[in-house]
ZALUMBA-48572 format. One line per 10 residues: number of its first residue (from 1); their letters; for each residue x, y, z of C-alpha. Coordinates in nm, 3 decimals, padded with zeros to 5 digits. Layout:
N
NUM> a> X/Y/Z | ...
***
This chain:
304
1> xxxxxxxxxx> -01.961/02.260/-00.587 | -01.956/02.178/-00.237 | -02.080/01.818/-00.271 | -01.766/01.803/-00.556 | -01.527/01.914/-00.286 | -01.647/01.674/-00.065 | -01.565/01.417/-00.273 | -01.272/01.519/-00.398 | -01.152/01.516/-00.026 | -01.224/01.168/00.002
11> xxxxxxxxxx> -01.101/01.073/-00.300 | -00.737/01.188/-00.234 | -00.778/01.044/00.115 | -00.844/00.669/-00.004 | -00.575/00.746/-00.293 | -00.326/00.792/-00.002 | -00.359/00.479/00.073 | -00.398/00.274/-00.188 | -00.070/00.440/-00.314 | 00.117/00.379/-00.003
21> xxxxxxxxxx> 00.023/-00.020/-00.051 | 00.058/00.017/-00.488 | 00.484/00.136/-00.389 | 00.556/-00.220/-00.246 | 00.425/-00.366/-00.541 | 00.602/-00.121/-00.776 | 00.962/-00.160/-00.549 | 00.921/-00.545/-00.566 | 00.861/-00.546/-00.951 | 01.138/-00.290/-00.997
31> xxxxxxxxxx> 01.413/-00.503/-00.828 | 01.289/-00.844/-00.935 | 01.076/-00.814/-01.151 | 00.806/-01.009/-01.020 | 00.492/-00.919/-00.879 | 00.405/-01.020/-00.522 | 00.023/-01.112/-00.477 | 00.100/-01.182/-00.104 | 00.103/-00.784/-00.052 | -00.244/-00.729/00.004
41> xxxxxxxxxx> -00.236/-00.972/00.306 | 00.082/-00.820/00.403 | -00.086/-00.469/00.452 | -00.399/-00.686/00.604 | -00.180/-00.787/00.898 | -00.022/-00.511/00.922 | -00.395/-00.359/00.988 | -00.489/-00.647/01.235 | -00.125/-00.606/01.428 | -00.251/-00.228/01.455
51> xxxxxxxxxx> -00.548/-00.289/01.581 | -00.377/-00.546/01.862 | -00.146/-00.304/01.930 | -00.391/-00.050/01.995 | -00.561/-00.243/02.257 | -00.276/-00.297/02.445 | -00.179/00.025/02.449 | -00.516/00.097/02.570 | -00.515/-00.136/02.828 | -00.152/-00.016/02.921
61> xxxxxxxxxx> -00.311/00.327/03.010 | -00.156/00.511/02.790 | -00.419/00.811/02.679 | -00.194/01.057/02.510 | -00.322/01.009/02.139 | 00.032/01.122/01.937 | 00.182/00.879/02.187 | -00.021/00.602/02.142 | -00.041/00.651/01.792 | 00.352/00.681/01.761
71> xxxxxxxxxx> 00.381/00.320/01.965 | 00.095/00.148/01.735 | 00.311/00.295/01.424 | 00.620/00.122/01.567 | 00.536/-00.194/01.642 | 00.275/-00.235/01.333 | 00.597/-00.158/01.058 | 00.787/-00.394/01.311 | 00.589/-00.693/01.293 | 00.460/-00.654/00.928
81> xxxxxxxxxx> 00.833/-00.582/00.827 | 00.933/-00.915/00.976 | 00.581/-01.110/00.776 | 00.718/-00.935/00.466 | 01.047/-01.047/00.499 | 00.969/-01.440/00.553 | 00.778/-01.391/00.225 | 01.073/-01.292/00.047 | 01.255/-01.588/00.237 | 01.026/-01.830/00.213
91> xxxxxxxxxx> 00.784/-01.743/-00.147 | 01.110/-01.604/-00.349 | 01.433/-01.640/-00.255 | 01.447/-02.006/-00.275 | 01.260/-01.959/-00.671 | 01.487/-01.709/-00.802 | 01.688/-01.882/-01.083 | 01.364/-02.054/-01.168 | 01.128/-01.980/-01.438 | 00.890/-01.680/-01.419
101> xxxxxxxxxx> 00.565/-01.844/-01.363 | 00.716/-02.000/-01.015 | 00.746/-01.684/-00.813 | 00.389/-01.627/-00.908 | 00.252/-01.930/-00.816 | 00.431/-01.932/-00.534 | 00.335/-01.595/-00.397 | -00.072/-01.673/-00.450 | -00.001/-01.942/-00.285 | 00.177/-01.730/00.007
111> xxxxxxxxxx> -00.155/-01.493/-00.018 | -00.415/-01.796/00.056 | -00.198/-01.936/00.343 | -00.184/-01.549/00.498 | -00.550/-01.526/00.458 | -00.644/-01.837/00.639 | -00.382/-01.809/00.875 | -00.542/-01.514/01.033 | -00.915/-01.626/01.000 | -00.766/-01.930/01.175
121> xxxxxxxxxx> -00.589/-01.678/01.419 | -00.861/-01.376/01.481 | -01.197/-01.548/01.344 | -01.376/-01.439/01.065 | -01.579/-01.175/01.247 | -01.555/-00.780/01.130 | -01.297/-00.662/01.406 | -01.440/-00.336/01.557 | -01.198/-00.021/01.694 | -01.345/00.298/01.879
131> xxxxxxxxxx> -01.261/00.609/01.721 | -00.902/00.718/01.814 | -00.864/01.065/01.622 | -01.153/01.296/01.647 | -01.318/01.662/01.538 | -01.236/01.843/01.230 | -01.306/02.201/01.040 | -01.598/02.276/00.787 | -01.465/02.404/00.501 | -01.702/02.554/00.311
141> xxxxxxxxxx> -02.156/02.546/00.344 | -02.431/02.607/00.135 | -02.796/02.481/00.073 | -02.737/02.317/00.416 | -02.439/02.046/00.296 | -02.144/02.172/00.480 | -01.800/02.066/00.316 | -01.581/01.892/00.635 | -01.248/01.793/00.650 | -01.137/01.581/00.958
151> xxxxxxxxxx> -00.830/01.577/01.108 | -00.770/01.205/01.035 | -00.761/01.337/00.696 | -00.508/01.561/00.734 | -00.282/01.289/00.910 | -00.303/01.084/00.676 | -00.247/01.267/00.347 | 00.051/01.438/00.545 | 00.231/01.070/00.680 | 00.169/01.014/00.274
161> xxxxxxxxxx> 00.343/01.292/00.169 | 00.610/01.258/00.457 | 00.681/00.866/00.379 | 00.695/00.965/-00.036 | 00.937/01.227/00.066 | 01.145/01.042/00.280 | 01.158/00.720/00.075 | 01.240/00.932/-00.239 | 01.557/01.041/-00.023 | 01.653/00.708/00.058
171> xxxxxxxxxx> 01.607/00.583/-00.330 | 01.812/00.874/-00.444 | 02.066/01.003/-00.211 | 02.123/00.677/00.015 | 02.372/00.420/-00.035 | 02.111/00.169/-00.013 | 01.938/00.317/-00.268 | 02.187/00.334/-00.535 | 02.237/-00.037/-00.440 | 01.849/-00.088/-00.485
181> xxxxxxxxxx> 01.902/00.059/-00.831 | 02.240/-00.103/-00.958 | 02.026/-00.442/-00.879 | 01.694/-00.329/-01.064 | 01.964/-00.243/-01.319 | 02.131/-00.548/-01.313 | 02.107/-00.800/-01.082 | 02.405/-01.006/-01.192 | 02.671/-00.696/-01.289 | 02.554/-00.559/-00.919
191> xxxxxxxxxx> 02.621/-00.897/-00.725 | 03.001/-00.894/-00.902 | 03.043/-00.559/-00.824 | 02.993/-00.608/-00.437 | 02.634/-00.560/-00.432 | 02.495/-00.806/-00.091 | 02.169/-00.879/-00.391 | 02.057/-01.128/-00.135 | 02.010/-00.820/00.119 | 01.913/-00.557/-00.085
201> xxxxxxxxxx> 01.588/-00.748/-00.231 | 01.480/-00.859/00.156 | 01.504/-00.477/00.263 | 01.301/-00.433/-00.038 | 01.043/-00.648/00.105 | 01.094/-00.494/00.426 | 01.026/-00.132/00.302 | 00.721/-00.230/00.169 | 00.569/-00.419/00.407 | 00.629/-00.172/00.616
211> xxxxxxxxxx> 00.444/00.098/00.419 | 00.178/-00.144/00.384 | 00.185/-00.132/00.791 | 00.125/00.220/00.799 | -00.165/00.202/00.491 | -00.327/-00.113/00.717 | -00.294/00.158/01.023 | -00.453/00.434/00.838 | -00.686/00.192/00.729 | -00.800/00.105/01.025
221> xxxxxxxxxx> -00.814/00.447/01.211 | -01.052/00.567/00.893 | -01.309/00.311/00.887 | -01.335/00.199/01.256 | -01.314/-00.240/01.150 | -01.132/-00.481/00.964 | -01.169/-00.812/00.851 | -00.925/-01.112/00.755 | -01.054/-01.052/00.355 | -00.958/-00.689/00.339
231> xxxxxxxxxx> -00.629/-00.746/00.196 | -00.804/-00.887/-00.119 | -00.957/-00.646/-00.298 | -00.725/-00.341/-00.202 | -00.428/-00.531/-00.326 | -00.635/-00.563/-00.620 | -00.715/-00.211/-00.625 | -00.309/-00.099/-00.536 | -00.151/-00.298/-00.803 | -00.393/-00.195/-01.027
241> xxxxxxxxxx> -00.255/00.145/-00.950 | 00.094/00.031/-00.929 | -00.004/-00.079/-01.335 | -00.231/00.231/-01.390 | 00.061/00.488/-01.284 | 00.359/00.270/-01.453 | 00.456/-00.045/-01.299 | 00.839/00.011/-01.148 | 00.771/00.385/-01.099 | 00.788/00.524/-00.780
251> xxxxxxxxxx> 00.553/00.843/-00.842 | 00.382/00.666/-01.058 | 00.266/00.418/-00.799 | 00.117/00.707/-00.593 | -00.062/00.909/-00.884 | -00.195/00.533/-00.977 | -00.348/00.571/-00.622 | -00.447/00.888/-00.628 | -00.660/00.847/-00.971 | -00.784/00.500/-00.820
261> xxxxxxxxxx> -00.919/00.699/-00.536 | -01.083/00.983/-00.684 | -01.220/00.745/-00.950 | -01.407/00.530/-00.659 | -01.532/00.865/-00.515 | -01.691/01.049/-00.745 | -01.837/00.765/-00.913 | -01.995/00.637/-00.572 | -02.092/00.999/-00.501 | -02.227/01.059/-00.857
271> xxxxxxxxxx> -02.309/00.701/-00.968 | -02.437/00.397/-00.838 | -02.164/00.299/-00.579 | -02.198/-00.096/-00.645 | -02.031/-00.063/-00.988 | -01.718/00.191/-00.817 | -01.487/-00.129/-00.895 | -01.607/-00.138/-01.251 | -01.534/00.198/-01.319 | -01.189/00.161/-01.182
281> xxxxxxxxxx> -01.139/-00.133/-01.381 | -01.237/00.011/-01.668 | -01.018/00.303/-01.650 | -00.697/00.072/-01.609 | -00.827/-00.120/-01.926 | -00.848/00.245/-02.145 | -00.499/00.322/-02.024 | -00.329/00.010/-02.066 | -00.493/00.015/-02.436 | -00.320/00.347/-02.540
291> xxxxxxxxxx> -00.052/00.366/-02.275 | 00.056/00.018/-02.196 | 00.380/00.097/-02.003 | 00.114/00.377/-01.773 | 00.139/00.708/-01.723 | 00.445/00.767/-01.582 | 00.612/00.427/-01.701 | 00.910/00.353/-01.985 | 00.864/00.061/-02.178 | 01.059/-00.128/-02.136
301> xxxx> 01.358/-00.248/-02.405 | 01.459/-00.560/-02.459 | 01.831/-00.634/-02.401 | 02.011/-00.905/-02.646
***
């Protein structure tokens, strides 16, 4: 029991994240309908711009820990906000009336460049960062395995639930929300209706890059190093989330996460961890074989 509790915390820790990253890929798709591969390195930089910033703010002197962390936040969304938006500028915008397939070219594309861009930039070396947050509580012992729950934990399932709550605000009670939602609607009816389309799907960009920030922070708080290649495989992992919860569905973006998380944890804590991916893989498969639109998705209906 204790060894399940264990796992089950760090399952719904790595969830966190990968949902936070799986909602830009969701809010892209929702507005556009087009999926952008470039996310993953989006929430890569946004990790490497944390870890910068978190030198310099060592090497500032500042030692406060909620300040420091509060300053690294900042100016990680700020800088990965303005990355995602030259995506949208440069990948999209300019593609838009053109068929489907461009975009998507045009955004793996955008992924490659972003990847060797910062090996070019940073090396190709793991990129190392002391622990910033830490302690913790046990929560439960027996036999000897004690059940502990660190505070980093706790941060950063609560900035998930914080960021879900706030951005569900702004979807549903902003007026840039119901603007991002007459354009998912319908992109044309919105633009004659006084809808700025052009600026509603860059903030879209915006908002999720700068989620991705905070994931690429949390990211690199948890596990202490990141590397130019890291955006790969968990913007793999978060749009298959984005897919597994219902692609275009907010909460279904972050129960994708959540189920992709707990998946990878109890099968590397019951399993053999080297086939984790498989077994994630292989749940998105079952799904989309019964439940094509996901678990949370609509299909969607044809208009003619």
């Amino acid at each position: 029991m204790e060894y399940f509790v264990q796992q089950l915390i760090n399952g719904i820790t790595l969830g966190a994240i990968y949902g936070l990253i799986a909602i830009g890929y969701t809010m892209v798709y929702g507005i556009i309908g087009m999926i952008n591969f470039a996310h993953g390195e989006i929430y890569m930089i946004g990790a490497f711009i944390s870890l910068i910033a978190f030198l310099v703010v060592g090497a500032a002197g500042i030692t406060y820990v909620p300040l420091a962390l509060l300053l690294v936040l900042v100016v990680a969304m700020f800088f990965t906000a303005l990355y995602g938006w030259a995506v949208e500028r440069i990948a999209y915008r300019p593609l838009r009336g053109s068929f489907r397939l461009a975009p998507l070219i045009s955004a793996i594309g955008m992924s490659i460049v972003l990847q060797n861009y910062v090996q070019l930039v940073q090396g190709a070396r793991v990129k190392p960062l002391p622990p910033v947050i830490r302690g913790g509580f046990t929560v439960m012992e027996a036999d000897g395995f004690a059940v502990s729950l660190s505070y980093l934990q706790i941060i950063i399932v609560v900035v998930t639930l914080a960021l879900m709550a706030g951005f569900t605000y702004l979807i549903t009670r902003t007026s840039l929300g119901r603007a991002q939602r007459a354009t998912e609607q319908d992109m044309t009816m919105a633009s004659l209706l006084g809808v700025n389309v052009d600026r509603i799907v860059s903030a879209t960009f915006v908002i999720g890059a700068s989620l991705a920030a905070v994931a690429g922070m949390m990211v690199t708080l948890y596990y202490g190093v990141v590397d130019f290649y890291i955006g790969f495989l968990a913007g793999i992992k978060a749009f298959t989330a984005a897919v597994l919860g219902g692609i275009g569905s907010l909460p279904g973006a972050m129960l994708g996460g959540l189920l992709i998380g707990l998946i990878e944890a109890f099968w590397s804590g019951y399993f053999t961890i080297e086939y984790k991916d498989v077994a994630a893989f292989s749940i998105l498969v079952l799904v989309l074989i019964f439940r094509p639109s996901g678990l949370l998705g609509r299909p969607e209906i044809e208009k003619v």
